[in-house]
C-alpha positions in Angstrom: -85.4 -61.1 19.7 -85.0 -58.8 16.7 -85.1 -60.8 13.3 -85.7 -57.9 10.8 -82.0 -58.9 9.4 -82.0 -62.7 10.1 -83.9 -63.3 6.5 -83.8 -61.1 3.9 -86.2 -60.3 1.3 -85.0 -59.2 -2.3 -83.0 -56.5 -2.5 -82.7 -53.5 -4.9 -79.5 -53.1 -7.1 -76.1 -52.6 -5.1 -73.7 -50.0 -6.1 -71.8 -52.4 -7.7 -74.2 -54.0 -9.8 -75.1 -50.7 -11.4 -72.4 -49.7 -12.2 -71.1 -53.5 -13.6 -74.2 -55.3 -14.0 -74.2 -59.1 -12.9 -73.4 -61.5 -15.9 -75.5 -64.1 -16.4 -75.7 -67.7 -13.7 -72.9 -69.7 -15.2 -73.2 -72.9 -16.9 -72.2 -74.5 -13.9 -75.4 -74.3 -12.0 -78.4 -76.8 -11.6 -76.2 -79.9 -13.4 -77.6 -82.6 -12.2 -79.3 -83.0 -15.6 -79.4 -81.1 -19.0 -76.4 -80.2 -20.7 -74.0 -80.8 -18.1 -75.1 -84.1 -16.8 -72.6 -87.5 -16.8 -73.3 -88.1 -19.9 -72.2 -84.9 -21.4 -69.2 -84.8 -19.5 -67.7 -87.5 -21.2 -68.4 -85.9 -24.3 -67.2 -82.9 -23.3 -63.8 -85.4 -22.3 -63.7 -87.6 -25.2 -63.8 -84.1 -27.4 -60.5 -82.6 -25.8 -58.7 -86.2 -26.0 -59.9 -86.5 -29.9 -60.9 -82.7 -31.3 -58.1 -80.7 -33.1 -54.5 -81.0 -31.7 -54.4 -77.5 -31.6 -56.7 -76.7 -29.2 -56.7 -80.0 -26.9 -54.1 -78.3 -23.9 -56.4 -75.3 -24.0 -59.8 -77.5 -24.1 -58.7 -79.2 -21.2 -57.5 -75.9 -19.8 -61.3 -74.7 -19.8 -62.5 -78.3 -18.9 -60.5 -78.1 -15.4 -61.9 -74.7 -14.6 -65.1 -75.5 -15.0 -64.6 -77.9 -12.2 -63.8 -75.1 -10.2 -66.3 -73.5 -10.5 -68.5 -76.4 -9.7 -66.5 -76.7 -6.6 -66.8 -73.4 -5.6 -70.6 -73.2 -6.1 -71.0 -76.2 -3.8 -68.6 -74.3 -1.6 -71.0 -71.4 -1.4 -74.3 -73.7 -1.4 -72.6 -75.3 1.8 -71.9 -72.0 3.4 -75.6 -71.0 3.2 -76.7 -74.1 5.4 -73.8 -73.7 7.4 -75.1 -69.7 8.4 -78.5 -71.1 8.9 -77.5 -74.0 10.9 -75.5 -71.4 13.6 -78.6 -69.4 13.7 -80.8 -72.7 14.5 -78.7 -73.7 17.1 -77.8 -70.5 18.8 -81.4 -69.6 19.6 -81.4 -72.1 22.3 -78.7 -70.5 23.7 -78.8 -67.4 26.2 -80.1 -63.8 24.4 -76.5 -62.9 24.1 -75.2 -65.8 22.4 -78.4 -66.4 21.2 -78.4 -62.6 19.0 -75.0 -62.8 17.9 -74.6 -65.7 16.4 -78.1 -64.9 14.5 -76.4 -62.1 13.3 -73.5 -63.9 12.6 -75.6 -66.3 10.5 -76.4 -63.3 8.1 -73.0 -62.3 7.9 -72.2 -66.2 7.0 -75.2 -66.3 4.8 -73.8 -63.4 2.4 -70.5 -64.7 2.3 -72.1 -67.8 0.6 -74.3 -65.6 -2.1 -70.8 -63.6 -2.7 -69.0 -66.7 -3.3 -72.2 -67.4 -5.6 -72.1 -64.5 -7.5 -68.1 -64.5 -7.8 -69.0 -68.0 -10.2 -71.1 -66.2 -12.5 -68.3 -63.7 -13.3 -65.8 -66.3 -13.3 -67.8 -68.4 -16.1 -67.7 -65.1 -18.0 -63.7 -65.8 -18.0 -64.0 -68.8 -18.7 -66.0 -68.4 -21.3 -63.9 -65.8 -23.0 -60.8 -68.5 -22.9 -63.5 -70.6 -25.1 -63.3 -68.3 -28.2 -59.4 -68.6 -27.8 -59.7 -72.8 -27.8 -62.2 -71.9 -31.3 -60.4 -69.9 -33.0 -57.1 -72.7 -32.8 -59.5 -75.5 -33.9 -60.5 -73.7 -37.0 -56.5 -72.8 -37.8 -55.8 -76.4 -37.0 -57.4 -77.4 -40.5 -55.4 -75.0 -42.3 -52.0 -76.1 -41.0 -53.4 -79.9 -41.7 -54.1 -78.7 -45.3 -50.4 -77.1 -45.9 -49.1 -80.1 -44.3 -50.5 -82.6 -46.2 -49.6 -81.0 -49.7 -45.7 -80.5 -48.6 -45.3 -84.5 -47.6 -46.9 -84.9 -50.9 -44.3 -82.9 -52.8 -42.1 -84.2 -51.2 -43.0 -87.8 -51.3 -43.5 -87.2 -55.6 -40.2 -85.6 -55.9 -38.6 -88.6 -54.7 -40.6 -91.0 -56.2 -41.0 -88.9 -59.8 -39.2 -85.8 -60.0 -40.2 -85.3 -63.3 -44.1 -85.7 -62.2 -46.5 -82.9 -63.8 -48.8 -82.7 -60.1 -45.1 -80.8 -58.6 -45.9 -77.5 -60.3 -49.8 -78.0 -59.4 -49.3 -79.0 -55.8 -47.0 -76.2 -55.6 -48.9 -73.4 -56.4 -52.2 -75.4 -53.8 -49.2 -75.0 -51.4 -48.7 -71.1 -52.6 -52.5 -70.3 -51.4 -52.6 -72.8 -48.9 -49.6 -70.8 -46.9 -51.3 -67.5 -47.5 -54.8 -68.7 -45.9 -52.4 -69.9 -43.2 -50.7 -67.0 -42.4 -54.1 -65.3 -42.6 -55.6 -67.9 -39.9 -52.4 -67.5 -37.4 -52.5 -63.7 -37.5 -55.9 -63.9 -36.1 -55.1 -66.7 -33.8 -52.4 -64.4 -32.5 -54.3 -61.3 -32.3 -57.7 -63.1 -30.7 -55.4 -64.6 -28.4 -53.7 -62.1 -26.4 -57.0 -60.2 -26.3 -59.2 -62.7 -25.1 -56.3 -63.5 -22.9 -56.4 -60.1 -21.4 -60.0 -60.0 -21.2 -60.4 -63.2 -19.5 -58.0 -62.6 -16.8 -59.4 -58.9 -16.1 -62.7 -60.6 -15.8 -61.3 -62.9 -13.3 -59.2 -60.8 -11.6 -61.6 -58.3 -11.0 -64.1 -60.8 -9.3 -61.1 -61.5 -6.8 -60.7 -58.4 -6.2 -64.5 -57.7 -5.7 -64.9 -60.9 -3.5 -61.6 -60.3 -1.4 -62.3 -57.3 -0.3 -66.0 -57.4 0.6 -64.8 -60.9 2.4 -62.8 -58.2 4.2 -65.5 -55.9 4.6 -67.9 -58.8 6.6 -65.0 -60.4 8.4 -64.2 -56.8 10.2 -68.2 -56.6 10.6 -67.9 -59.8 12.4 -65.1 -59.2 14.6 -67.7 -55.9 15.8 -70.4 -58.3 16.5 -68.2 -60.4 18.7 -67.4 -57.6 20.8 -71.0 -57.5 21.9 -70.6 -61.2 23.8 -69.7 -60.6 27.4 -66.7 -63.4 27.9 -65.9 -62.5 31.4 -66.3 -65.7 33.5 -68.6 -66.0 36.4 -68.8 -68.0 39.1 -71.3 -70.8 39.9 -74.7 -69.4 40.8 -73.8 -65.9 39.7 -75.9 -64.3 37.0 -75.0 -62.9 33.9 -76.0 -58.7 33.2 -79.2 -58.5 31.1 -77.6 -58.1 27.5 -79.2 -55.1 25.6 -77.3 -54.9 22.5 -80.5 -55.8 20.5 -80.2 -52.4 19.0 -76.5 -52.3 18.5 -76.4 -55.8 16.6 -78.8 -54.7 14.5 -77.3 -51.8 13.3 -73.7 -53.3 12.8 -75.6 -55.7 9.9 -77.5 -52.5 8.8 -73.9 -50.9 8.8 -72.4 -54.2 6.7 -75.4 -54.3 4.0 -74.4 -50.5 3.0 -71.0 -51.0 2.5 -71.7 -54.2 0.7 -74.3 -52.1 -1.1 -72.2 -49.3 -1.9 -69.0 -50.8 -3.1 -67.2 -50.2 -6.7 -64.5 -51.4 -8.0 -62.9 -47.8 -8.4 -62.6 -47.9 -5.0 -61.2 -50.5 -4.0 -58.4 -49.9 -1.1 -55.9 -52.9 -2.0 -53.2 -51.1 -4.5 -50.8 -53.9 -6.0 -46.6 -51.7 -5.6 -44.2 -52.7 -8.7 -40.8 -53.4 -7.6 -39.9 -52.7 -11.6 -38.7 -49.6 -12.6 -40.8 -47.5 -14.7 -44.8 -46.7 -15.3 -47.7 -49.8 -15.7 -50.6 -48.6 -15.8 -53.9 -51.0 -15.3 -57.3 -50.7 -16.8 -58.2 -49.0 -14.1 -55.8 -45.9 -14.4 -53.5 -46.6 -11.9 -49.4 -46.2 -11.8 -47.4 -48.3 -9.9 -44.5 -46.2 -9.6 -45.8 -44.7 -6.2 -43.2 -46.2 -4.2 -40.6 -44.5 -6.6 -41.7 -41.5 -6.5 -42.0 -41.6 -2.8 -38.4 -42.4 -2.3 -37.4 -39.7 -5.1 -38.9 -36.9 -3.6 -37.8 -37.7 0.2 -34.4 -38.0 -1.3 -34.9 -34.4 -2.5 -35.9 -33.1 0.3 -33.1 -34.7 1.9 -31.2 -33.0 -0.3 -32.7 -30.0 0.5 -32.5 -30.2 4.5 -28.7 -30.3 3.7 -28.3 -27.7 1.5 -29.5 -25.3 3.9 
């Protein structure tokens, strides 16, 4: 039985990978020990219940997502022994059977260092929503520090209006409000463009993922088609099955367009049911279906004039 695609050897750069290069594994991976064992876990817990109030919602925010990420690399760890588990028992099957679902296994097998690859772009979100949860704990001090000196103008002004500190604490409170306003502009700016930059991040390893997931599932369905399913009747024989070749190159035909992949072209287009132009990162207007219905109105239009 041909096996020249059953395990694969290390591969030379996709497409893709050129053209975005891989981040680096996330954080996630190998944690049964190190820095993200038990032990630092509940460190990393006690420090969103007690750290800056300021950035606890987002701190637990991150917290939660690295759990899935741990959930999905499991996920994808899973799928790898599940691929190679088909393959094992399908070999005792007849050749048919026997090839397909050996090729199947690769197809399986891939899926799983996908799903492993989509986690290491994901931390990279992740990560970016970190500086975000930073940047709020170092303003937190600042807003402490204004805080504190108005409850104690306050507090002096009732208990000694006439108190020589007012005029002192005043002018502390003068400065203390300007490095405020300092720290929130940057909070605000950092915020909406880690925000953006973490979601892009994301989002483009969705759309990566999805549609290679599409690309093996419609490679799978091809491999199917090989399996004779016509029943047969006690004692009769099955033809000789001779799709060897075939098989072979339907996996050959997957691992190119795997290989070749970019995110420019991508064939899923998001359509805008609001009015006007939005353009993406990537160029693209979603006004298409607008313009569409303008100019088959005009040509309507037309039809009638004449």
């Amino acid at each position: 039985m041909h096996r020249t695609y059953s395990l694969r050897s290390q591969r030379a750069p996709t497409a893709a990978q050129i053209a975005s290069p891989p981040p680096p594994p996330s954080s996630t991976k190998f944690s049964f020990f190190g820095k993200s064992s038990i032990s630092s876990s509940l460190k990393k817990g006690a420090t969103s219940n007690f750290g800056p109030e300021l950035s606890r919602k987002l701190s637990t925010f991150v917290k939660m997502e690295k759990n899935v990420m741990r959930a999905i690399e499991l996920t994808a760890r899973e799928r790898r022994e599940v691929a190679k588990q088909l393959s094992l028992w399908g070999e005792g099957n007849d050749d048919d059977v026997s090839d397909v679902t050996d090729k199947l296994g690769v197809l399986i097998y891939e899926i799983g260092e996908l799903e492993d690859q989509f986690v290491d772009k994901y931390d990279q979100y992740r990560i970016t929503l970190k500086s975000i949860r930073n940047i709020e704990a170092s303003v937190q001090p600042s807003r402490d520090r204004k805080q504190k000196i108005t409850d104690e103008i306050a507090h002096l002004k009732y208990k000694d209006p006439q108190s020589p500190k007012i005029p002192v604490l005043e002018q502390e409170l003068v400065r203390a409000e300007a490095e405020s306003l300092v720290a929130e502009a940057q909070l605000s700016n950092i915020t909406r463009e880690k925000v953006k930059v973490a979601f892009n991040y994301q989002f483009d390893a969705l759309r990566e993922l999805a549609e290679k997931l599409a690309l093996i599932a419609g490679y799978g369905k091809a491999l199917l088609e090989l399996l004779d399913d016509s029943a047969i009747t006690p004692g009769e024989g099955r033809p000789a099955y001779d799709g060897y070749e075939a098989s072979k190159q339907i996996i050959i035909d997957a691992e190119n367009a795997l290989a070749s992949w970019t995110l420019d072209q991508a064939a899923i287009r998001p359509t805008l049911s609001i009015r006007g132009d939005y353009e993406t990162q990537d160029g693209e207007l979603y006004d298409e279906e607008e313009e569409a219905a303008e100019a088959e109105w005009a040509e309507h239009n037309g039809s009638e004039v004449k």
